[in-house]
N, CA, C and O of each residue as an XYZ file, in Angstrom:
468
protein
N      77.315     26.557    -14.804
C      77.145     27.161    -16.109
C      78.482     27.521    -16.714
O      78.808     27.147    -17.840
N      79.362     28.372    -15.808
C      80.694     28.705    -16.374
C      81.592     28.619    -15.494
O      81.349     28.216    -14.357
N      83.129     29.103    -16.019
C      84.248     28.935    -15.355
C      84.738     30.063    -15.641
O      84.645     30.597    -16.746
N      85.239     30.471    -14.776
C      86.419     31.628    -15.559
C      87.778     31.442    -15.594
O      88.153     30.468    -14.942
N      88.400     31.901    -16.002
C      89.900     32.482    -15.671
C      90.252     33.372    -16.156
O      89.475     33.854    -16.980
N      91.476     34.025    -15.953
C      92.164     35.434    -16.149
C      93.522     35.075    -16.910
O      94.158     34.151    -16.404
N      93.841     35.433    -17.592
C      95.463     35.407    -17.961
C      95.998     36.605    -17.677
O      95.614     37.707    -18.068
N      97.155     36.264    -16.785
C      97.227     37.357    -15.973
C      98.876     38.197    -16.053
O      99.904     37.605    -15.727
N      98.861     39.679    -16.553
C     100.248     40.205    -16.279
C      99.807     41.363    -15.107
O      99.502     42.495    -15.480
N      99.798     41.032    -13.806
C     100.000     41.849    -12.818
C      98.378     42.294    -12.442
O      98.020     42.234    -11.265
N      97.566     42.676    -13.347
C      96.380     42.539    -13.194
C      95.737     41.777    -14.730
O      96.254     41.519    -15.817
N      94.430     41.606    -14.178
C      93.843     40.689    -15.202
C      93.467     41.614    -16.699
O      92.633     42.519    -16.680
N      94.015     41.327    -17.610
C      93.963     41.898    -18.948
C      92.713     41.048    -20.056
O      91.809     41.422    -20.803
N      93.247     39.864    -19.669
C      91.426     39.186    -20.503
C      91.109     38.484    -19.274
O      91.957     38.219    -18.423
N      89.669     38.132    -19.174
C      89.062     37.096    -18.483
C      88.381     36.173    -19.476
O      87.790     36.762    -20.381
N      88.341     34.832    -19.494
C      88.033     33.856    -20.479
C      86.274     33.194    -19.572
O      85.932     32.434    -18.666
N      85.829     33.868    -20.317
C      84.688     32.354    -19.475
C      84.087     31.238    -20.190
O      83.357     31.659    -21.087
N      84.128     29.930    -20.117
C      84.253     29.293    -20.779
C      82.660     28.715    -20.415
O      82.326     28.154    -19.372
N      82.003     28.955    -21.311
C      80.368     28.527    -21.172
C      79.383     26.919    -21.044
O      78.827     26.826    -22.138
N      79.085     26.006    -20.395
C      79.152     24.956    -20.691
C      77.308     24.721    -20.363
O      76.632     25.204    -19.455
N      76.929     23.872    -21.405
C      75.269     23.228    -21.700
C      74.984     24.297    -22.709
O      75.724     24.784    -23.564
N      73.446     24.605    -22.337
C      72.457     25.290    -22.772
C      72.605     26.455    -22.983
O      73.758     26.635    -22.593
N      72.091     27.768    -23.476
C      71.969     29.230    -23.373
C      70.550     28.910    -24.154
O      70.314     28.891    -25.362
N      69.862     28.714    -23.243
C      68.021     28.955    -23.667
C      67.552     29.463    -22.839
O      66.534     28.961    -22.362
N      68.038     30.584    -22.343
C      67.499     31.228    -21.324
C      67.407     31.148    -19.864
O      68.330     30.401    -19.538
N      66.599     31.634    -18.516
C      67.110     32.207    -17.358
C      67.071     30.313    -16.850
O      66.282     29.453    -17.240
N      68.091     30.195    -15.995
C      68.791     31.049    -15.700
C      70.115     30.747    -15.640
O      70.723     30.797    -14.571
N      70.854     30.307    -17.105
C      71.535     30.370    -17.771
C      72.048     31.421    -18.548
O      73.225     31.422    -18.907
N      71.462     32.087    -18.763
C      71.432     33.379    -19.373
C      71.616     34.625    -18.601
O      72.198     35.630    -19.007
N      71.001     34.440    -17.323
C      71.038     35.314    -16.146
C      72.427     35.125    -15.459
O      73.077     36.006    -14.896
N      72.686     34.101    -15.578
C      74.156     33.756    -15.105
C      75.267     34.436    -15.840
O      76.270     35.010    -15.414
N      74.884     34.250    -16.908
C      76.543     34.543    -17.829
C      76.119     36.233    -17.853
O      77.136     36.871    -17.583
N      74.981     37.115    -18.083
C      74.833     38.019    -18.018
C      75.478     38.755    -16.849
O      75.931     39.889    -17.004
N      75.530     38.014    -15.491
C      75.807     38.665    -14.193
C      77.323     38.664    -14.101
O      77.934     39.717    -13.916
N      78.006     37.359    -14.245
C      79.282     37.225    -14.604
C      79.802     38.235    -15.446
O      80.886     38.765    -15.200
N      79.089     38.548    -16.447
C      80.116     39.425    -17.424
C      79.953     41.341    -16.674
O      80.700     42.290    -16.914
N      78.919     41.310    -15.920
C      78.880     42.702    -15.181
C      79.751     42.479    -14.059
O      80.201     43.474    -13.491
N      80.031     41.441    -13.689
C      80.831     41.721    -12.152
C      81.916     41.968    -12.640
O      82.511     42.927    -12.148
N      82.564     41.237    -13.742
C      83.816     41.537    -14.361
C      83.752     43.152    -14.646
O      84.415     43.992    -14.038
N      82.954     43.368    -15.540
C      83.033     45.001    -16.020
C      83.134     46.135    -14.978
O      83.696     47.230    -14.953
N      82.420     45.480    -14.194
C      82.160     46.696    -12.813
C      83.345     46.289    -11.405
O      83.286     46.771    -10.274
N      84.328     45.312    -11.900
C      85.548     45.149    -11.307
C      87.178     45.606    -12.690
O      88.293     45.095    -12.791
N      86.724     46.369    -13.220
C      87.389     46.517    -13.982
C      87.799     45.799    -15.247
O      88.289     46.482    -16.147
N      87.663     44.579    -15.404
C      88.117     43.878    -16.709
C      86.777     44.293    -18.057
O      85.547     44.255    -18.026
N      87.772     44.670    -19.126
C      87.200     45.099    -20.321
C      87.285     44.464    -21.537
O      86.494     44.552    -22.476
N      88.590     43.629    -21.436
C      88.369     42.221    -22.896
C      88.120     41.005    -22.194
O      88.744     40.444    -21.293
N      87.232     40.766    -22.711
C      86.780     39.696    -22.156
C      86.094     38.137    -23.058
O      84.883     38.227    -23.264
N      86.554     37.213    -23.413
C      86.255     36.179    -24.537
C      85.650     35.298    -23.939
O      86.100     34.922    -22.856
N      84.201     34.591    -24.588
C      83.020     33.517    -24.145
C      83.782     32.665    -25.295
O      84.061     32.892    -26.472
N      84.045     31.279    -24.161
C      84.615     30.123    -25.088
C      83.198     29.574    -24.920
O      82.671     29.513    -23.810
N      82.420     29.064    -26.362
C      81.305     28.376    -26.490
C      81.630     26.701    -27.071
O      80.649     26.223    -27.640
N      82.798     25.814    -27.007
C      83.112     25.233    -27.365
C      82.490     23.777    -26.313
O      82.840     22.602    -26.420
N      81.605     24.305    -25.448
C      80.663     23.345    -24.822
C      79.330     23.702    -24.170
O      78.776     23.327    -23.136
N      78.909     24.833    -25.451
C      77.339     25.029    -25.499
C      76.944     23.926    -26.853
O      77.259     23.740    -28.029
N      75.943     23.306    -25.676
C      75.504     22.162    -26.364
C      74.036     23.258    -27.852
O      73.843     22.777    -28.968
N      73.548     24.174    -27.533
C      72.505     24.205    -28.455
C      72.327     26.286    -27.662
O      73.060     26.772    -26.801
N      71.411     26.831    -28.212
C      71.637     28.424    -28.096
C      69.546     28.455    -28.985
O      68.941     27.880    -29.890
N      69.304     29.402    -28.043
C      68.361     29.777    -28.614
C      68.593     31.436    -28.769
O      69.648     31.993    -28.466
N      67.244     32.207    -29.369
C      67.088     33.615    -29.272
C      67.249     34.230    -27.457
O      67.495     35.348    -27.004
N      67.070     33.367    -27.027
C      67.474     34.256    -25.533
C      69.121     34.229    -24.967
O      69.855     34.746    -24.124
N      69.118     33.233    -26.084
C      70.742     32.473    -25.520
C      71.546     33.695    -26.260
O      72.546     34.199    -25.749
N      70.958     34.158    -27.634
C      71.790     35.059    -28.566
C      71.558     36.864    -27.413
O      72.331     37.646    -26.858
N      70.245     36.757    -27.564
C      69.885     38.247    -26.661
C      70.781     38.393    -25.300
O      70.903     39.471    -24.719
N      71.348     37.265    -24.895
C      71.939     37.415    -23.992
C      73.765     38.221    -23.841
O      74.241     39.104    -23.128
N      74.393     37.180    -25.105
C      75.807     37.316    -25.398
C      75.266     39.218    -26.063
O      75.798     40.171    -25.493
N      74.371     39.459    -27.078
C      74.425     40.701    -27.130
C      74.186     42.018    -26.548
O      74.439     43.142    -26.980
N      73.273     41.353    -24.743
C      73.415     42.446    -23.773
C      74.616     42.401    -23.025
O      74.965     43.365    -22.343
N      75.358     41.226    -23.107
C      77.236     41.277    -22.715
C      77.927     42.487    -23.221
O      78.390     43.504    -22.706
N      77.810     41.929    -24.604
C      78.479     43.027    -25.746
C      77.903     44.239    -25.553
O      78.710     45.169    -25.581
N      76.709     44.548    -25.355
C      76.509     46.150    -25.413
C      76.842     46.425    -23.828
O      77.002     47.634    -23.659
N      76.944     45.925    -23.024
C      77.849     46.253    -21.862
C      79.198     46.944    -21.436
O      79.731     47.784    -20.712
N      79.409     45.721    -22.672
C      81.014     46.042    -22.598
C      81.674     46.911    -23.323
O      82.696     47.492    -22.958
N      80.883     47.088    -24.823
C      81.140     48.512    -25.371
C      81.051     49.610    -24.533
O      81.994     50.386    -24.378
N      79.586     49.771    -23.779
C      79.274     50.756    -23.203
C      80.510     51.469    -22.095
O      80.641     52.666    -21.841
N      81.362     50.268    -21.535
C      82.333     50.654    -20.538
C      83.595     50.757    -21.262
O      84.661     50.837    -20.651
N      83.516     50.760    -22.713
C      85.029     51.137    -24.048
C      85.373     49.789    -23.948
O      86.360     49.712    -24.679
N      85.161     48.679    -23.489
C      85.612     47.531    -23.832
C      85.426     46.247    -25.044
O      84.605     46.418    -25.944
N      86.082     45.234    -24.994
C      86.141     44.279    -26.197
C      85.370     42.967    -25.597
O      85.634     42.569    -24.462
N      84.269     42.230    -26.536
C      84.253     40.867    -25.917
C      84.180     39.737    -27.438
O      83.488     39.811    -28.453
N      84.896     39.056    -27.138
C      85.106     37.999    -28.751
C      84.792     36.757    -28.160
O      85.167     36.285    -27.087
N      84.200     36.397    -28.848
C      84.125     34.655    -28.706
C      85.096     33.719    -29.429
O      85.829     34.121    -30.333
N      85.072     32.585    -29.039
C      85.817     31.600    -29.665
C      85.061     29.984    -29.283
O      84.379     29.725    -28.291
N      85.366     29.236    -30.192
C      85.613     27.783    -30.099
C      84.050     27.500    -30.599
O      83.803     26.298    -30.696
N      83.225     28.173    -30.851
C      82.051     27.629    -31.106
C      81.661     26.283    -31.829
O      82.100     25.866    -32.901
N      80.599     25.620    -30.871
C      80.510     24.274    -31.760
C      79.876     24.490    -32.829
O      79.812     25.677    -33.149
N      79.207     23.498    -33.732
C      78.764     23.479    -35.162
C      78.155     24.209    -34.853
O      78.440     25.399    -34.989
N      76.789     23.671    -34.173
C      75.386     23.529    -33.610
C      75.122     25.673    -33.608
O      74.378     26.534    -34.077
N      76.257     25.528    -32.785
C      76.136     27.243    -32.474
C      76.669     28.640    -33.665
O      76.265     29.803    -33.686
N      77.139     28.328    -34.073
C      78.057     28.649    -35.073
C      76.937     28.606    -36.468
O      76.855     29.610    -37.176
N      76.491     27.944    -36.633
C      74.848     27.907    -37.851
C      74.167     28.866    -37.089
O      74.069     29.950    -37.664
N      73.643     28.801    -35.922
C      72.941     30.025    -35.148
C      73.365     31.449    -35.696
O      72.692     32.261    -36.331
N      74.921     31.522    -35.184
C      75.655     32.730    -35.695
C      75.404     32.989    -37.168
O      74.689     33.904    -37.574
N      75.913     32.296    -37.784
C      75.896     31.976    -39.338
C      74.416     32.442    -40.311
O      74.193     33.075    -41.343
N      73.815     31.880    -39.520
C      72.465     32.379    -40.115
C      71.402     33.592    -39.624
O      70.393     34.000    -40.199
N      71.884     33.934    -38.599
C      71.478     35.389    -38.182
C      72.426     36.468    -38.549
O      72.181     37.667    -38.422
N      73.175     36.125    -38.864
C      74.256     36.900    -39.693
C      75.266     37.660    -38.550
O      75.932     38.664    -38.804
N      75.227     36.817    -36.969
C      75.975     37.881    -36.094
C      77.481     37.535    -36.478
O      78.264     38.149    -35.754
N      78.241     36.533    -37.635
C      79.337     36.561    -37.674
C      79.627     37.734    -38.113
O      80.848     37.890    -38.122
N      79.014     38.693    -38.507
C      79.692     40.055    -38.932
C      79.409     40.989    -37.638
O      79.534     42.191    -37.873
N      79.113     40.706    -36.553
C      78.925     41.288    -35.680
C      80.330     41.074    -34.990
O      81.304     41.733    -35.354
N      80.410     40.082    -33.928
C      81.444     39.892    -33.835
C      82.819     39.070    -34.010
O      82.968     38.207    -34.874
N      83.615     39.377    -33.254
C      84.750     39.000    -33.817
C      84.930     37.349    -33.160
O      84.812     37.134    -31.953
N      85.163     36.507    -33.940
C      85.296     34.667    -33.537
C      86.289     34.385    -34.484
O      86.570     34.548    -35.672
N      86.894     33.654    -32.943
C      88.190     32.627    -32.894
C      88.083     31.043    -32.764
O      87.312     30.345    -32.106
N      89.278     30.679    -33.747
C      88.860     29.441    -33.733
C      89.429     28.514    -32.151
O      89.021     27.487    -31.608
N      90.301     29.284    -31.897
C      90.556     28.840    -29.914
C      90.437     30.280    -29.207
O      90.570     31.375    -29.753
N      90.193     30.046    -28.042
C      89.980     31.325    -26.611
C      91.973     31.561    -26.730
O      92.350     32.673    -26.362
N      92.846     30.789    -27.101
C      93.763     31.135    -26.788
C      94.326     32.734    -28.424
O      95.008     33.759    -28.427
N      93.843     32.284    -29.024
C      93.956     32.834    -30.328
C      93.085     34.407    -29.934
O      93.564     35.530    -30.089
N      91.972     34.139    -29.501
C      91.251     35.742    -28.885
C      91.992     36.450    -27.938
O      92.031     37.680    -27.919
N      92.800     35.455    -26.858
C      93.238     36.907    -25.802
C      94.618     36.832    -26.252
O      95.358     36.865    -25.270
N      95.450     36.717    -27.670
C      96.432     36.944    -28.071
C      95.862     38.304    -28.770
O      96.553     39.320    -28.694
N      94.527     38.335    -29.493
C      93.956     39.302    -30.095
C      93.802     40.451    -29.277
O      94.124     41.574    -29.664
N      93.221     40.159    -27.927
C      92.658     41.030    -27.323
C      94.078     41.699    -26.704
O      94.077     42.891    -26.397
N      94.830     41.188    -26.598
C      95.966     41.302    -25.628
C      96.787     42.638    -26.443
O      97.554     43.468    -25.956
N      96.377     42.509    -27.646
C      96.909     43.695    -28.454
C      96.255     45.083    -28.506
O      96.915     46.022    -28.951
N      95.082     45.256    -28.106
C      94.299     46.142    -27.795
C      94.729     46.923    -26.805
O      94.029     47.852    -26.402
């Protein structure tokens, strides 16, 4: 489902996970959900979902990235996306979560963002 990595000064300051297929639910959804708690509950707090190879996103796929986000608020932290394909990005677009959160047009452009935090 995903990959991670860290860009790293001494300890990990963003973790990138880079999302790949589906987000239509478990257990795809259960995945990236668990990933983004092990991070939180190991300390990392900015944290950016590159969606730039989610093929398609449903309502569980969205309910999901927004129990991330209320996670990660909950622990004072940041999570931004980037790279979204079309496909996903109309999803965003038309549920109106681009005013929710914050999207980059590369993961490298978010943990320059986040990195300022």
């Amino acid at each position: 489902m995903s990959r991670s990595s860290g860009h790293r000064t001494g300890t990990i300051r963003v973790a990138v996970l880079t999302i790949h297929g589906n987000l239509m639910g478990p257990p795809d959804t259960d995945d990236l959900i668990e990933k983004v708690k092990d991070l939180v509950e190991n300390g990392v707090f900015r944290i950016v979902l590159e969606l730039r190879h989610v093929r398609w996103i449903n309502s569980l796929g969205v309910g999901s990235i927004l129990h991330c986000r209320s996670m990660i608020d909950n622990a004072g932290g940041w999570l931004h996306l980037s790279s979204l394909s079309e496909k996903v990005r109309s999803v965003f677009i038309m549920s109106q979560l681009t005013k929710v959160f914050s999207i980059h047009d590369s993961f490298k452009e978010a943990v320059e963002e986040l990195n300022k935090v």
